[in-house]
SESETOR-215697 format. One record per atom (N, C-alpha, C): atom name; x, y, z. Coordinates in nm, 3 decimals, always signed. Layout:
% residues N
NODE   atomo        px        py        pz
NODE      CA         X         Y         Z
...
% end
This chain:
% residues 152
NODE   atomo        px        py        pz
NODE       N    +2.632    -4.062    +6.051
NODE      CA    +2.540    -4.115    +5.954
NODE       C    +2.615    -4.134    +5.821
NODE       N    +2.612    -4.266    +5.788
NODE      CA    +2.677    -4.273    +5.636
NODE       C    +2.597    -4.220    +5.525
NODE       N    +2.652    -4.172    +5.391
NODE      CA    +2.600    -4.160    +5.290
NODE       C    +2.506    -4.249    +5.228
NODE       N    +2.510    -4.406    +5.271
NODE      CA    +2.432    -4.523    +5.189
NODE       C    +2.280    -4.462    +5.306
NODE       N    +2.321    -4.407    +5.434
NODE      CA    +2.173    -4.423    +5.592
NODE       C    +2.116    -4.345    +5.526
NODE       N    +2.183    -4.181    +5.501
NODE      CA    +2.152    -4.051    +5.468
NODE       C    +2.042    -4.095    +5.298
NODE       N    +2.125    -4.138    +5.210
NODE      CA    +1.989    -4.146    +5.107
NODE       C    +1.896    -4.244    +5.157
NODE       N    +1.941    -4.377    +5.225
NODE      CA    +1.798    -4.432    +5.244
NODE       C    +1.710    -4.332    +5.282
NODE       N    +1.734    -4.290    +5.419
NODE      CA    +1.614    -4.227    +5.477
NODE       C    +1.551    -4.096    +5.398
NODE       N    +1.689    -4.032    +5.316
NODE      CA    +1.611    -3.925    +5.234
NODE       C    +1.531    -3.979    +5.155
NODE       N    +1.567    -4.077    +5.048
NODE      CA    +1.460    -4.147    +4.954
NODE       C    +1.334    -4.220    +4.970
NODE       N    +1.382    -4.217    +5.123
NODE      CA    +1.185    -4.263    +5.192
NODE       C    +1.096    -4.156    +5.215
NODE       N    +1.177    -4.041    +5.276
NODE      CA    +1.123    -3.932    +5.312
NODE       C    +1.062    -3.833    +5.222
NODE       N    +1.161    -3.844    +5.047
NODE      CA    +1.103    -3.772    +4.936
NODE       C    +0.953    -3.900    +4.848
NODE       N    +0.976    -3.984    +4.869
NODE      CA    +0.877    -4.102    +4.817
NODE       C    +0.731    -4.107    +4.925
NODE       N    +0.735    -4.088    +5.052
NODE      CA    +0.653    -4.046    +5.123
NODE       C    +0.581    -3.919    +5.069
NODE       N    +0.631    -3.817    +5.070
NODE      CA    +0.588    -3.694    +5.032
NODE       C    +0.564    -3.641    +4.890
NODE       N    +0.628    -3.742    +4.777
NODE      CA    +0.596    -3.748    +4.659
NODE       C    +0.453    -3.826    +4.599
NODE       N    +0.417    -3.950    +4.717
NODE      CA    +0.301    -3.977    +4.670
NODE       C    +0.194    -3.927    +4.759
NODE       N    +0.214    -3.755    +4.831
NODE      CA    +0.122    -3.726    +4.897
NODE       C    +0.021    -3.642    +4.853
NODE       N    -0.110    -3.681    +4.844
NODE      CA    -0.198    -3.561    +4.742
NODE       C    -0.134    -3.403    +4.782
NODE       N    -0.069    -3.358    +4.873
NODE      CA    -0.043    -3.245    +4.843
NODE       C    +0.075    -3.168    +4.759
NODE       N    +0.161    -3.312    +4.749
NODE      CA    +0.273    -3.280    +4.622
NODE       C    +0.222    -3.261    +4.528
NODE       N    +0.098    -3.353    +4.439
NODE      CA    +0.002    -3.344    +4.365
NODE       C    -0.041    -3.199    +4.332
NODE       N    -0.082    -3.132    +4.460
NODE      CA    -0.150    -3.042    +4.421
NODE       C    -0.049    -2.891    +4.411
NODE       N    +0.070    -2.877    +4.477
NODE      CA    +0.177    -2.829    +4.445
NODE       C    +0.267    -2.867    +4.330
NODE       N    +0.278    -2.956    +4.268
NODE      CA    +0.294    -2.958    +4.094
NODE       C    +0.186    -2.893    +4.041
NODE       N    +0.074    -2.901    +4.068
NODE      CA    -0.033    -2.849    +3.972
NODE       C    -0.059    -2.664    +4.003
NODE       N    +0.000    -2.624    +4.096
NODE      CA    +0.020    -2.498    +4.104
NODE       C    +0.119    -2.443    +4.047
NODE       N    +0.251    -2.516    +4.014
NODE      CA    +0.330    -2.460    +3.940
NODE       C    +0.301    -2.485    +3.823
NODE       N    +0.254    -2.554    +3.790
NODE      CA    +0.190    -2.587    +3.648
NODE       C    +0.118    -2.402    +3.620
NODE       N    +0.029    -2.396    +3.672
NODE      CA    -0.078    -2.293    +3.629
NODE       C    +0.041    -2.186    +3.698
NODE       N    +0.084    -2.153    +3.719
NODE      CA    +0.189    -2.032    +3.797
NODE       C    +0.268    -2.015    +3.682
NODE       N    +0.337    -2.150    +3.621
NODE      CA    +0.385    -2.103    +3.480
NODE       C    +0.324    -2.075    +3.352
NODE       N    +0.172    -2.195    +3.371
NODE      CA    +0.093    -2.079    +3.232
NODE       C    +0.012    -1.968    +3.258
NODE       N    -0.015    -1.899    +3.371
NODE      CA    -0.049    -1.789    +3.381
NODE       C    +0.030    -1.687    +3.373
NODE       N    +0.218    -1.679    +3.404
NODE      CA    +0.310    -1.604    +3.374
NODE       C    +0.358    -1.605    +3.237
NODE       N    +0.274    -1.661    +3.132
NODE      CA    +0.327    -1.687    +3.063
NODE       C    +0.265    -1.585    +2.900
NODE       N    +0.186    -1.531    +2.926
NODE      CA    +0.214    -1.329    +2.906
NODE       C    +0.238    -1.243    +2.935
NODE       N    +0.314    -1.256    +3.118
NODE      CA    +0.418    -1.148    +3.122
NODE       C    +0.528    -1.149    +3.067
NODE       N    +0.555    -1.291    +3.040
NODE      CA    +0.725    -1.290    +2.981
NODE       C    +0.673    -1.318    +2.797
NODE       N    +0.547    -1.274    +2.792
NODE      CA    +0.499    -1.293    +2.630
NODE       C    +0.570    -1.451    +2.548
NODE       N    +0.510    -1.551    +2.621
NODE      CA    +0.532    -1.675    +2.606
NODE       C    +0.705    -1.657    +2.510
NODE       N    +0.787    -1.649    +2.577
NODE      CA    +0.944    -1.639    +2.520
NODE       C    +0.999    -1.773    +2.541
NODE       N    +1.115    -1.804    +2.468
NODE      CA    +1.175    -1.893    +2.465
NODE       C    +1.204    -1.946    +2.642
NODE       N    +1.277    -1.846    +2.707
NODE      CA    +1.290    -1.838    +2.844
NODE       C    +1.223    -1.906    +2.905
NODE       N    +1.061    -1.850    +2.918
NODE      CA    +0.940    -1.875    +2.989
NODE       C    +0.960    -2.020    +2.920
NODE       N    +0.933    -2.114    +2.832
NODE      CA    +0.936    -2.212    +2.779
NODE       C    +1.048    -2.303    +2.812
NODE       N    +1.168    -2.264    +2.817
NODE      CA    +1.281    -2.367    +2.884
NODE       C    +1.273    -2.341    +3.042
NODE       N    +1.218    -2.245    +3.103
NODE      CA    +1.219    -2.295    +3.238
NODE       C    +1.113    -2.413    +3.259
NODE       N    +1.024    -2.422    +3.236
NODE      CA    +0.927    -2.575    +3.276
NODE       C    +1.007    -2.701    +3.203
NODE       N    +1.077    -2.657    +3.099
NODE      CA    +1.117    -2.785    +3.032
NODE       C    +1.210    -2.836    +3.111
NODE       N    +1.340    -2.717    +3.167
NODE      CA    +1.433    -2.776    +3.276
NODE       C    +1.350    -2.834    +3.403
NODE       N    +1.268    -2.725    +3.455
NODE      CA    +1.243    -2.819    +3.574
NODE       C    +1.195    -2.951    +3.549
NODE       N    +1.088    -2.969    +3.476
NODE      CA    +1.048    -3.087    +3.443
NODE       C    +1.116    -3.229    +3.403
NODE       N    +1.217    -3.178    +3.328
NODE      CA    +1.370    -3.283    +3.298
NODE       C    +1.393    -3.329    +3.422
NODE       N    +1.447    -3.262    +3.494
NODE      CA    +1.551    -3.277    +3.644
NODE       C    +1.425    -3.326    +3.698
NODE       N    +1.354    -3.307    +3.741
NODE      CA    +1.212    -3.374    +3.832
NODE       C    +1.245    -3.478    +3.770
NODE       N    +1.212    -3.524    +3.645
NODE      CA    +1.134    -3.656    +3.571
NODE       C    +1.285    -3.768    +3.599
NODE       N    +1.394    -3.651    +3.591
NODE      CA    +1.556    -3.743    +3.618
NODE       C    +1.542    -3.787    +3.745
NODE       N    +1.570    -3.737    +3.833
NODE      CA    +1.574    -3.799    +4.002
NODE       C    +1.426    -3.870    +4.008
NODE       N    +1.357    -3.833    +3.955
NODE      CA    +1.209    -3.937    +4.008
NODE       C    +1.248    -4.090    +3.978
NODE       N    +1.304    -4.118    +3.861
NODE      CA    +1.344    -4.230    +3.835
NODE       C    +1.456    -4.291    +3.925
NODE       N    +1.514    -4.253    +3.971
NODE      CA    +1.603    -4.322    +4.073
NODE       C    +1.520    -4.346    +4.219
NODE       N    +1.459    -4.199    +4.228
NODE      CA    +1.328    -4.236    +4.362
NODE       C    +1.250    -4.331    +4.337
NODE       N    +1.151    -4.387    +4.235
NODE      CA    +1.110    -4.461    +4.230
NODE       C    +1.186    -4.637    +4.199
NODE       N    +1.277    -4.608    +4.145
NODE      CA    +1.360    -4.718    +4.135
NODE       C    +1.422    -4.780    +4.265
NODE       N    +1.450    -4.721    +4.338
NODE      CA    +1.503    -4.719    +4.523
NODE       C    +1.373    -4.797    +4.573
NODE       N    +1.245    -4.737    +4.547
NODE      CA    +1.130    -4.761    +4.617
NODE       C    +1.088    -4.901    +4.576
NODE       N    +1.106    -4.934    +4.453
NODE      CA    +1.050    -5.074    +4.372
NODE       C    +1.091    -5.147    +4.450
NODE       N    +1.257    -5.134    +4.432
NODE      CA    +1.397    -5.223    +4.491
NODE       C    +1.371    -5.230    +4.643
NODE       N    +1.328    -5.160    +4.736
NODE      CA    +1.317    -5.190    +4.891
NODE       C    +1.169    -5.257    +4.897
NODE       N    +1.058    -5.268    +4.828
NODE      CA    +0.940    -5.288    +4.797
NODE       C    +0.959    -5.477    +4.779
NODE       N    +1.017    -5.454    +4.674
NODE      CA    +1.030    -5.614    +4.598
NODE       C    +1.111    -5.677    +4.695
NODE       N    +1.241    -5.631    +4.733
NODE      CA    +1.353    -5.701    +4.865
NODE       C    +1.224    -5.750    +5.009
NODE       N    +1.130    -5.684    +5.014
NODE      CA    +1.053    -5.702    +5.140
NODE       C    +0.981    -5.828    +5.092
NODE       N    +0.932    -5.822    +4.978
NODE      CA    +0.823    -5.911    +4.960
NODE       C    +0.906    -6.037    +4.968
NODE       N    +0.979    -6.029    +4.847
NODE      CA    +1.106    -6.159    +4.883
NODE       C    +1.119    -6.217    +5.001
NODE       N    +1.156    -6.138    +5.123
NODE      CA    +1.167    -6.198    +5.246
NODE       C    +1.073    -6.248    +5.320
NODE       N    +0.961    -6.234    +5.291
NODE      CA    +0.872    -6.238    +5.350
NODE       C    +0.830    -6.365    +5.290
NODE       N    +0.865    -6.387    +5.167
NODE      CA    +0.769    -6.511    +5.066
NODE       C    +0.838    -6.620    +5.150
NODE       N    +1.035    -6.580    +5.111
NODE      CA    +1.135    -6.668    +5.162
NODE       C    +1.091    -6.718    +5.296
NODE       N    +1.038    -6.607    +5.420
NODE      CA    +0.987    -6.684    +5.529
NODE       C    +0.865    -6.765    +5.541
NODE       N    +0.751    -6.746    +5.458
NODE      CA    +0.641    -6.813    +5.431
NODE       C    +0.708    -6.990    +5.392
NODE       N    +0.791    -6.984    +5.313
NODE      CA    +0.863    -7.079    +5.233
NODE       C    +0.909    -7.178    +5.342
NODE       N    +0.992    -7.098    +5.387
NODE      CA    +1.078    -7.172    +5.527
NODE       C    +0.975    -7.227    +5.620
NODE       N    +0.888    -7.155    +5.690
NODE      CA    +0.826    -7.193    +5.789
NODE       C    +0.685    -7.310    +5.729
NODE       N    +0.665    -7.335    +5.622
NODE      CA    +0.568    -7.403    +5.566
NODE       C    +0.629    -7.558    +5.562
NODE       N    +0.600    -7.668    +5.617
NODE      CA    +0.694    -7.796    +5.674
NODE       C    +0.661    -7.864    +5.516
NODE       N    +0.599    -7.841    +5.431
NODE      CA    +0.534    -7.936    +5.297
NODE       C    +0.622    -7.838    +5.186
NODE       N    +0.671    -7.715    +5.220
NODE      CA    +0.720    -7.657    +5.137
NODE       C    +0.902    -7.684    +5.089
NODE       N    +0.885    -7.624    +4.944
NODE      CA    +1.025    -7.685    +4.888
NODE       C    +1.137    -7.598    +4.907
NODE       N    +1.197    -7.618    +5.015
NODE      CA    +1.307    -7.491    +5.042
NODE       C    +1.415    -7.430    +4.931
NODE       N    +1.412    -7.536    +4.839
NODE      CA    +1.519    -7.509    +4.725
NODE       C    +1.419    -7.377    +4.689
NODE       N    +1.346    -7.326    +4.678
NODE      CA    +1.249    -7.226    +4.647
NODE       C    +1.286    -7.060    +4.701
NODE       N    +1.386    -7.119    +4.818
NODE      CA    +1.442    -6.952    +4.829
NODE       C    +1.521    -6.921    +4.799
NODE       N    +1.480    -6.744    +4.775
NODE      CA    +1.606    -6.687    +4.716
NODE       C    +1.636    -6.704    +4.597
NODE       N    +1.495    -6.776    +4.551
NODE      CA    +1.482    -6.857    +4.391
NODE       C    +1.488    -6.690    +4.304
NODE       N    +1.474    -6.588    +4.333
NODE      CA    +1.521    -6.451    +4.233
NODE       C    +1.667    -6.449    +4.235
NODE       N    +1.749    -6.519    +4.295
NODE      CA    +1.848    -6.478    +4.300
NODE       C    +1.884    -6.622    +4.151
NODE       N    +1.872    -6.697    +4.091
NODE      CA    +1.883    -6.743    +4.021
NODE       C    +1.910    -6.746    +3.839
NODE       N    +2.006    -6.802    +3.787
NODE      CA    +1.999    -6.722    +3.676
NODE       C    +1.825    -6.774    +3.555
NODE       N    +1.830    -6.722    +3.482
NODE      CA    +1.682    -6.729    +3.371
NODE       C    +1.682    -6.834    +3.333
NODE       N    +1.750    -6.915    +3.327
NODE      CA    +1.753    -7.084    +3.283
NODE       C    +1.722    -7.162    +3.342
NODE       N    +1.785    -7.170    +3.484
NODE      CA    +1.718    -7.239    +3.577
NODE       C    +1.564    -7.160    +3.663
NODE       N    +1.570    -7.054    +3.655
NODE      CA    +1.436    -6.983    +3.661
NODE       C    +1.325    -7.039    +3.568
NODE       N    +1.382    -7.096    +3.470
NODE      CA    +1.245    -7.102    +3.317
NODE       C    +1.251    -7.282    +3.370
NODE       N    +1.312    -7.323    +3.420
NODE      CA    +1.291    -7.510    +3.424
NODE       C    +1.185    -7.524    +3.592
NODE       N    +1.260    -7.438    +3.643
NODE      CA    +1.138    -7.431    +3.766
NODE       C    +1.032    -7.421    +3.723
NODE       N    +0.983    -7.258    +3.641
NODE      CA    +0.836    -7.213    +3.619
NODE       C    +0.794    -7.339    +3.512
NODE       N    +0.843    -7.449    +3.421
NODE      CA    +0.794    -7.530    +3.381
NODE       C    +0.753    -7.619    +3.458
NODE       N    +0.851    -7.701    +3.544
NODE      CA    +0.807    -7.787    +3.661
NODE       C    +0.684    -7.733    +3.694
NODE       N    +0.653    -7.621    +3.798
NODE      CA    +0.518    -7.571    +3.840
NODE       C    +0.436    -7.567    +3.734
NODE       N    +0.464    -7.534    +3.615
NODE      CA    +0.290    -7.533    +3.524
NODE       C    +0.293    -7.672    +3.494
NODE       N    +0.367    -7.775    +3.519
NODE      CA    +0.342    -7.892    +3.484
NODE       C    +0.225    -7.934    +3.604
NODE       N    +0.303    -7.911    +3.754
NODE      CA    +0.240    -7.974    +3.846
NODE       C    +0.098    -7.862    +3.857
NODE       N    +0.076    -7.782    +3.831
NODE      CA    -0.053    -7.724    +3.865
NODE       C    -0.149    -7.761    +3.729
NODE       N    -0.078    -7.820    +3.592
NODE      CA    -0.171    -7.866    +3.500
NODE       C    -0.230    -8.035    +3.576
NODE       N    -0.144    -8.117    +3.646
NODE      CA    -0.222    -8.220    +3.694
NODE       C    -0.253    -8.175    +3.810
NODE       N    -0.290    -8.096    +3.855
NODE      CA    -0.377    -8.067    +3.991
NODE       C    -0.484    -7.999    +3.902
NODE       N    -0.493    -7.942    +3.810
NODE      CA    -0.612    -7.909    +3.741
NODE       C    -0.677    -7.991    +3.745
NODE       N    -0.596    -8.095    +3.644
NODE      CA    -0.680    -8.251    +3.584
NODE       C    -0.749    -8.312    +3.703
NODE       N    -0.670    -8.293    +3.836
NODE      CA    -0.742    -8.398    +3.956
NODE       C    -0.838    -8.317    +4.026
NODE       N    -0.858    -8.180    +4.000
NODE      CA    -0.953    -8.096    +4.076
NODE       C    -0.973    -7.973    +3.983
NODE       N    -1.086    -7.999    +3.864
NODE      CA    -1.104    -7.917    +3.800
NODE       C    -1.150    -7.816    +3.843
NODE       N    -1.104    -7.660    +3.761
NODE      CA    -1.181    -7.563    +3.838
NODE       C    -1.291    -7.503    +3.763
NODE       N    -1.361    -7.442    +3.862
NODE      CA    -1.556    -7.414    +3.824
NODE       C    -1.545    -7.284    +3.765
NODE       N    -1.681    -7.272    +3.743
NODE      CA    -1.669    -7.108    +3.634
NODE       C    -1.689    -6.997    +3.770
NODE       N    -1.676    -7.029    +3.870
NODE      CA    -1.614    -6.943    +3.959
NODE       C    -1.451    -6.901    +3.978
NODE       N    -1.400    -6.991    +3.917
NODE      CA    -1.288    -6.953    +3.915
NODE       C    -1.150    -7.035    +3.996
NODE       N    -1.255    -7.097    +4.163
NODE      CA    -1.232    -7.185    +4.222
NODE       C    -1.236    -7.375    +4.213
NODE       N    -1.144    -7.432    +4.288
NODE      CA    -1.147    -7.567    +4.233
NODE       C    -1.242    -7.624    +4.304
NODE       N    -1.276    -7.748    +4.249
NODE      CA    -1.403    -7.756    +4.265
NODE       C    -1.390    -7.887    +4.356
NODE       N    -1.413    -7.892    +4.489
NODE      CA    -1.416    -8.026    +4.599
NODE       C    -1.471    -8.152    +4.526
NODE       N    -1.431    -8.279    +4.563
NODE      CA    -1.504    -8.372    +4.488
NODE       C    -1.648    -8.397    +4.537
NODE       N    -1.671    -8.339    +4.653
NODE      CA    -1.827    -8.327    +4.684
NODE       C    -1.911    -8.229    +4.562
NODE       N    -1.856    -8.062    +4.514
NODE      CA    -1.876    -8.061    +4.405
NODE       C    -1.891    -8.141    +4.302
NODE       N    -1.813    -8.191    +4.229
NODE      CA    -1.817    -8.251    +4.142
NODE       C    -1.893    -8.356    +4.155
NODE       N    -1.894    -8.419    +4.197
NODE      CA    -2.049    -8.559    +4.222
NODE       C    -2.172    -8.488    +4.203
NODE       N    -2.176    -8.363    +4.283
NODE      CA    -2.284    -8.249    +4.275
NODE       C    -2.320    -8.260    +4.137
NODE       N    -2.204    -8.163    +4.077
NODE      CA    -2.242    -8.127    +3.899
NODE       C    -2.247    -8.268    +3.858
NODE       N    -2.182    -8.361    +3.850
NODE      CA    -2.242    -8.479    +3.754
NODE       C    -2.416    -8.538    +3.795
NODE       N    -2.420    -8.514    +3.924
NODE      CA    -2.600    -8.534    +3.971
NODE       C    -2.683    -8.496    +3.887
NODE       N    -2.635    -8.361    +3.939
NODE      CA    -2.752    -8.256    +3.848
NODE       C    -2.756    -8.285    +3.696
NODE       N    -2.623    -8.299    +3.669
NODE      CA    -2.669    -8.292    +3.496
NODE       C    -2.713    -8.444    +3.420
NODE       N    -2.724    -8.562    +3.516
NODE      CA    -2.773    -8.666    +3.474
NODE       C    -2.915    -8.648    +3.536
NODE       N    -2.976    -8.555    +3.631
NODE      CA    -3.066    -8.541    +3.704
NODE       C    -3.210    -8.445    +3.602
NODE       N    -3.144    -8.387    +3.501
NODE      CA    -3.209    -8.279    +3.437
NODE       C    -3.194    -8.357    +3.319
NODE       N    -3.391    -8.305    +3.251
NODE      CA    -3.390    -8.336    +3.138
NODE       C    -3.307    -8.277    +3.002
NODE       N    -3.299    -8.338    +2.920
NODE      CA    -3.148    -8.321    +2.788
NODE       C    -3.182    -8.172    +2.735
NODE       N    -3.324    -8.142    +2.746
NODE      CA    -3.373    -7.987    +2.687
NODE       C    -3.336    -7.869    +2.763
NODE       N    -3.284    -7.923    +2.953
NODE      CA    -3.302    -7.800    +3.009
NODE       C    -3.173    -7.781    +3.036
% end
């Protein structure tokens, strides 16, 4: 087993068990385990830097655990979009792998798209549902509101 197999699987295995309500509730026992010991050792400097160390070192490696987790999280979705992308015959393949791109050509794409979804607005406005509105809608709403008197 290599060192890169060995942390994957450890960093799944501590991220599993880190977001399990019973890690939850085992932090919260040491929590109260240290403020209830904390007039035998007559609240001392001691008693006070031990929660602060553990808590450091926890709060240190959590960030790399969760950072591992984002990073295998986001890599999935990617692939998955990338195959949506691919297998869609109307879709624009230049589109994958589009994170792998630098911010410049990232920012001329996301313009292109708010351009083209501002004239798909214009050609299919959307309703105060939120959804666009079919042109059978829309004949609808212009009915009705030439259909109703100007007061109501």
């Amino acid at each position: 087993m290599t060192l890169r197999h060995a942390f994957e699987h450890g960093a799944k295995a501590a991220s599993r068990f880190t977001g399990h309500p019973l890690c939850f509730g085992l932090a919260v026992g040491v929590v109260l385990v240290w403020v209830i010991s904390g007039p035998l050792f007559g609240f001392s400097d001691t008693w006070q830097l031990v929660i602060n160390t553990g808590t450091t070192i926890i709060t240190f490696l959590m960030v790399f655990l969760i950072q591992n987790s984002q990073n295998r999280d986001s890599a999935a979705v990617q692939i998955k979009l990338d195959e949506l992308i691919r297998a869609t015959e109307a879709a624009e393949n230049a589109l994958l792998d589009l994170e792998e791109l630098d911010e410049q050509t990232l920012e001329k794409f996301r313009q292109r798209y708010e351009q083209l979804a501002r004239g798909a607005r214009k050609r299919r406005p959307i309703g105060a549902d939120g959804h666009t509105l079919s042109p059978q809608q829309e004949n609808q709403d212009e009915e009705d509101s030439t259909a109703r008197p100007a007061g109501s």
